[in-house]
C-alpha positions as CSV (number, residue, x, y, z in Angstrom):
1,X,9.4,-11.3,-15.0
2,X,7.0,-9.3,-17.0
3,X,8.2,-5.4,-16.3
4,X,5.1,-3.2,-14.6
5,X,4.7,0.4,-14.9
6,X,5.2,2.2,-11.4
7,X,2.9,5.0,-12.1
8,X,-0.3,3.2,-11.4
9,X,-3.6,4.0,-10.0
10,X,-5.0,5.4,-6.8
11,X,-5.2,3.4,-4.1
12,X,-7.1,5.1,-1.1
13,X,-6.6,3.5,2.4
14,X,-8.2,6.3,4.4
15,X,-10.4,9.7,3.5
16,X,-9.6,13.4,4.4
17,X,-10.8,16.3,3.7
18,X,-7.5,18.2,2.0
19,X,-5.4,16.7,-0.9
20,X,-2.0,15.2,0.1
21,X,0.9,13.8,-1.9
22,X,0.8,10.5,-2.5
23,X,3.1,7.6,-4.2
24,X,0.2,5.6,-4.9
25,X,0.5,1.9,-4.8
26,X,4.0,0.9,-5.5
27,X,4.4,-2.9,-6.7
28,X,7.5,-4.2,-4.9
29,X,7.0,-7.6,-6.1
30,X,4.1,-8.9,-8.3
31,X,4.8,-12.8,-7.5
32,X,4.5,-11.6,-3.6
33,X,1.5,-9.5,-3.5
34,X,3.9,-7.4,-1.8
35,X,3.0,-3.6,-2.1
36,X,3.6,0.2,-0.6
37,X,2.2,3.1,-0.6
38,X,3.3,6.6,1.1
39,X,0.9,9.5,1.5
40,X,2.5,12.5,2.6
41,X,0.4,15.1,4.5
42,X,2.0,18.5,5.8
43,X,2.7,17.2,9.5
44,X,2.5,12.9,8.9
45,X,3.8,10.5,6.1
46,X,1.3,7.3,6.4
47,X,2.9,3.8,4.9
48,X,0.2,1.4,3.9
49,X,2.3,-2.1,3.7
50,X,0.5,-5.2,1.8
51,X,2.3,-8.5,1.6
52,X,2.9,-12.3,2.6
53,X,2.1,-12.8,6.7
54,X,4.8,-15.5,6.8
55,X,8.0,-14.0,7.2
56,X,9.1,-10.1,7.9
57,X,8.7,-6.7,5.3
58,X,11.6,-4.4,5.1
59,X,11.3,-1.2,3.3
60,X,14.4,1.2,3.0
61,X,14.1,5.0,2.0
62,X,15.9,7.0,-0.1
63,X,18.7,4.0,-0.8
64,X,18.8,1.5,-3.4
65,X,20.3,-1.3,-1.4
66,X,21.7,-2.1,2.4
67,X,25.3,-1.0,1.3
68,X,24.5,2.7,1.0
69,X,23.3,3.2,4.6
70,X,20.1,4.7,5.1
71,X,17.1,4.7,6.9
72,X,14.8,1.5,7.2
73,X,11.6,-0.3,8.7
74,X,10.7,-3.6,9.5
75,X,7.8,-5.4,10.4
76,X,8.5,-8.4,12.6
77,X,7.3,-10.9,15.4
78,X,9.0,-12.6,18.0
79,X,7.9,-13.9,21.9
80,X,7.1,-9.9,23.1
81,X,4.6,-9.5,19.9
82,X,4.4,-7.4,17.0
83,X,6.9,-4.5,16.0
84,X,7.6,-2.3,13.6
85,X,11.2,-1.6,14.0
86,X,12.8,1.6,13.3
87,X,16.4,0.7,12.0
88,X,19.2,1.8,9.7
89,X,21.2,0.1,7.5
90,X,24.9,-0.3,7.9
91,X,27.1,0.5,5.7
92,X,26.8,-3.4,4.8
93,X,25.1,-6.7,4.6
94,X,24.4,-7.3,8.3
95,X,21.4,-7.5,9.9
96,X,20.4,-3.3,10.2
97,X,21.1,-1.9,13.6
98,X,17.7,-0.9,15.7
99,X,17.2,2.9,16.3
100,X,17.2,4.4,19.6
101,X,14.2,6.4,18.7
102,X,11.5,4.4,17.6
103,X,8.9,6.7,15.5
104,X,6.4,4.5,13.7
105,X,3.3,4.0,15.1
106,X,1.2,1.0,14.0
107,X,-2.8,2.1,13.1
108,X,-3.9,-1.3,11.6
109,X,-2.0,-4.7,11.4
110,X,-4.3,-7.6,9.6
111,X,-4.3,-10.5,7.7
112,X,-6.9,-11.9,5.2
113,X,-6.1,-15.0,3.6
114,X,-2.2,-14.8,4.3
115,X,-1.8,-11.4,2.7
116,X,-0.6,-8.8,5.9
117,X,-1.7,-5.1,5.6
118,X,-0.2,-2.7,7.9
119,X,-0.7,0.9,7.9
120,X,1.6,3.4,10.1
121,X,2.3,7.0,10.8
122,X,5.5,9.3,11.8
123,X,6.4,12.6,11.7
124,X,8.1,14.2,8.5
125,X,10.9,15.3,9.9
126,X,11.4,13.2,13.8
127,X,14.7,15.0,14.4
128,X,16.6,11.8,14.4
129,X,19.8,11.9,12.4
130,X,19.0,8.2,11.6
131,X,15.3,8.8,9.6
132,X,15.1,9.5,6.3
133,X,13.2,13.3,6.3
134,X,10.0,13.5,4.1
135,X,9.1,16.8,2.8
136,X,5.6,18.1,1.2
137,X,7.8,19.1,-1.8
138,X,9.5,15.9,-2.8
139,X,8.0,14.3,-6.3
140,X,10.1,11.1,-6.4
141,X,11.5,8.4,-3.4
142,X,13.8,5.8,-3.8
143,X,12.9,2.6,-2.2
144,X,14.6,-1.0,-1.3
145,X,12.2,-3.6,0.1
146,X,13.0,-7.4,1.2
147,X,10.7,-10.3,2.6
148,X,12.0,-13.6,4.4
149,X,9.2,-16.0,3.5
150,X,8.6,-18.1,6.4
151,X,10.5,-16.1,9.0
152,X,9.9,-13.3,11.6
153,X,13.5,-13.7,12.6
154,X,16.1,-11.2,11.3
155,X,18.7,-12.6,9.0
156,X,19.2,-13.0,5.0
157,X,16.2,-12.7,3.0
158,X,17.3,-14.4,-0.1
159,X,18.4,-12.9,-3.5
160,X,15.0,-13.3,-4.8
161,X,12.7,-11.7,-2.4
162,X,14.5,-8.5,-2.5
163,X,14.8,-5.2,-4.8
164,X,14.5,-1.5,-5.4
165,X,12.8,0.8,-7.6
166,X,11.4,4.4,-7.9
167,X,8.2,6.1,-7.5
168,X,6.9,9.3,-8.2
169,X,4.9,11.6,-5.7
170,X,1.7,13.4,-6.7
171,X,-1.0,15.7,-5.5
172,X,-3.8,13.0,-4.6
173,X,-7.5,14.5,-5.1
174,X,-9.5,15.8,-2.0
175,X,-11.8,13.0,-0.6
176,X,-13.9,13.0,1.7
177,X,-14.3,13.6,5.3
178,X,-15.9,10.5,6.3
179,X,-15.3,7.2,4.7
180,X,-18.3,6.8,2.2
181,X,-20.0,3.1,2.4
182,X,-19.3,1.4,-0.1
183,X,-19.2,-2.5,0.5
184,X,-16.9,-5.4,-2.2
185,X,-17.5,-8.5,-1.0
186,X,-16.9,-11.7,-0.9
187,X,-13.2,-10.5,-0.1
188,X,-10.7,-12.4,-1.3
189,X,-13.1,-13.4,-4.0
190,X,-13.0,-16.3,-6.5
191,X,-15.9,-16.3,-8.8
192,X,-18.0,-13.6,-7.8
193,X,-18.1,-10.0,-6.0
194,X,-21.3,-8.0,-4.9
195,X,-20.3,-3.9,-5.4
196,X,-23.1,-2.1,-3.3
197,X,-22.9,1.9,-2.0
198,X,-26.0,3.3,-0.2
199,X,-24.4,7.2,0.0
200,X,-24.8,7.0,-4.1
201,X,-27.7,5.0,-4.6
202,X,-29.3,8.1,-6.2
203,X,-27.1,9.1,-8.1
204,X,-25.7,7.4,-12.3
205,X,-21.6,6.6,-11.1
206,X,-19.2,5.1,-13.5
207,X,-18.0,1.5,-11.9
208,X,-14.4,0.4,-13.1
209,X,-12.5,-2.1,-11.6
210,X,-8.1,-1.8,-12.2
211,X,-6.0,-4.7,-11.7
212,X,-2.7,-4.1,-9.6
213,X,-0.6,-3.2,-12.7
214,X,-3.2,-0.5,-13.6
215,X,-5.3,-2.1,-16.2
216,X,-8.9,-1.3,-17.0
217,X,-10.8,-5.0,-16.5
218,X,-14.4,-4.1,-16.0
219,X,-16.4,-0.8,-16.3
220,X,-20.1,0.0,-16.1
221,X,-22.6,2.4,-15.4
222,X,-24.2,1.8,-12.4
223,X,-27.9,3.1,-12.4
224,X,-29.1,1.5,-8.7
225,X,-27.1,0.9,-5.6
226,X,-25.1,-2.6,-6.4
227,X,-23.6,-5.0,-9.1
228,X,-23.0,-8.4,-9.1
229,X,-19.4,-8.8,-11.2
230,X,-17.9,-11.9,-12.8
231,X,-14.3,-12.5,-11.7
232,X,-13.7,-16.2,-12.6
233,X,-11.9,-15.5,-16.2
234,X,-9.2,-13.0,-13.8
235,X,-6.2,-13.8,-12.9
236,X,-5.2,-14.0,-9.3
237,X,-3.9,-10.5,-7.3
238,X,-5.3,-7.3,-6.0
239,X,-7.4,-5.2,-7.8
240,X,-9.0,-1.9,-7.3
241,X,-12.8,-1.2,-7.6
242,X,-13.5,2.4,-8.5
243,X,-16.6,4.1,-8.2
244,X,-17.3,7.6,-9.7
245,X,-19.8,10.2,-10.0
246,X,-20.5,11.2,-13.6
247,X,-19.7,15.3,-13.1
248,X,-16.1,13.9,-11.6
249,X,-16.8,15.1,-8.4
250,X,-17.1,12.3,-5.9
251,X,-15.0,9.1,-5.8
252,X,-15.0,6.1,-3.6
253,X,-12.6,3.2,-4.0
254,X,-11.9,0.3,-2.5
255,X,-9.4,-2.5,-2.6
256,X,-10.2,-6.8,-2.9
257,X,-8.0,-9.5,-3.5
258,X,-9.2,-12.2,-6.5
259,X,-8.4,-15.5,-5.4
């Protein structure tokens, strides 16, 4: 499996005002689609999940496997709905134990084309002895993840739709206040994908598109308010569209998946 670099461009799921810290996208598993993102602000840490609908997410913090303890969540179904469970490993393999104290709360759960993206809030610090405590200061986490492809129900994932690995935490830029309107579509895409932005249709912005290992597959300098870009010759995943104002000073991104 070709080896990715973890450092990787800024995804932005939602705008504010003030910087915050931010892992940026964190591949968990390329042949998945599965990725995480923390962004740490000075009361909440927001987790922006992206992966396989089929089956249950797991992501651990601060340990690099089930053995070690630790804090964990997991995003599963069963007959009373949706949940994103607040649990902790134990010590072992078995399935981790549910905490008493459930401190996640869910802002977006969707799907698009089989490809699940959650995004969920807690506190830093919750006071539970069980949680893992995130802290303005930190630069680096340690994460484990799993997925159970076709399964909600909690049990053993398989030895190939697990890992770990460890992410750095920077100072995001400011964005904005409100989220600017800018428009990809189709999305997913296959061939094809209309760009168009009517809050910088007066303005010469730099357009570059990323793919999800951080590579540079399309830039141009966008004089009106849309482009038409070719993306049959890509190969299939998430990318990042990336619009920017020439000074530096305004940035609007967005995310698509290329079919």
């Amino acid at each position: 499996m070709k080896k990715i670099t973890l450092t990787i461009f800024t995804l932005i799921l939602s705008y504010a005002f003030w910087a915050q810290n931010s892992t940026g996208p964190i591949v968990l598993s390329p042949s998945l689609g599965y990725v995480a993102q923390l962004d740490i602000s000075s009361s909440l840490v927001t987790l922006n999940l992206i992966g396989p609908s089929n089956g249950y997410l797991a992501l651990g913090f601060g340990v690099t496997n089930m053995i070690n303890n630790g804090d964990c969540v997991i995003y599963t179904e069963d007959e009373a709905g949706a949940s994103l469970r607040d649990s902790s490993f134990n010590g072992n393999t078995s399935t981790p134990s549910m905490d008493t104290q459930q401190d996640w709360t869910i802002i977006e759960n969707t799907i698009t084309d089989g490809t699940r993206r959650i995004i969920a809030t807690r506190a830093l610090d919750t006071g539970n002895t069980d949680d893992y405590v995130f802290t303005e200061t930190m630069d680096n986490i340690v994460l484990t993840w799993a997925h159970r492809p076709g399964i909600f129900g909690l049990g053993y994932h398989g030895a190939a739709t697990r890992g770990a690995t460890t992410s750095s935490i920077t100072l995001s830029a400011p964005q904005f206040d409100t989220k600017p309107e800018l428009s990809v579509y189709p999305n997913p895409s296959r061939d094809l994908i209309n760009v168009s932005t009517s809050n910088l249709s007066n303005t010469k912005v730099d357009l570059e598109v990323y793919s999800v290992l951080g590579q540079k597959v399309y830039s141009e300098t966008l004089n009106g308010s849309s482009s038409i870009i070719n993306t049959s010759q890509w190969n299939s995943g998430i990318y990042l569209v990336k619009l920017s104002s020439l000074s530096g000073n305004v940035e609007v991104l967005k995310r698509f998946v290329k079919l």
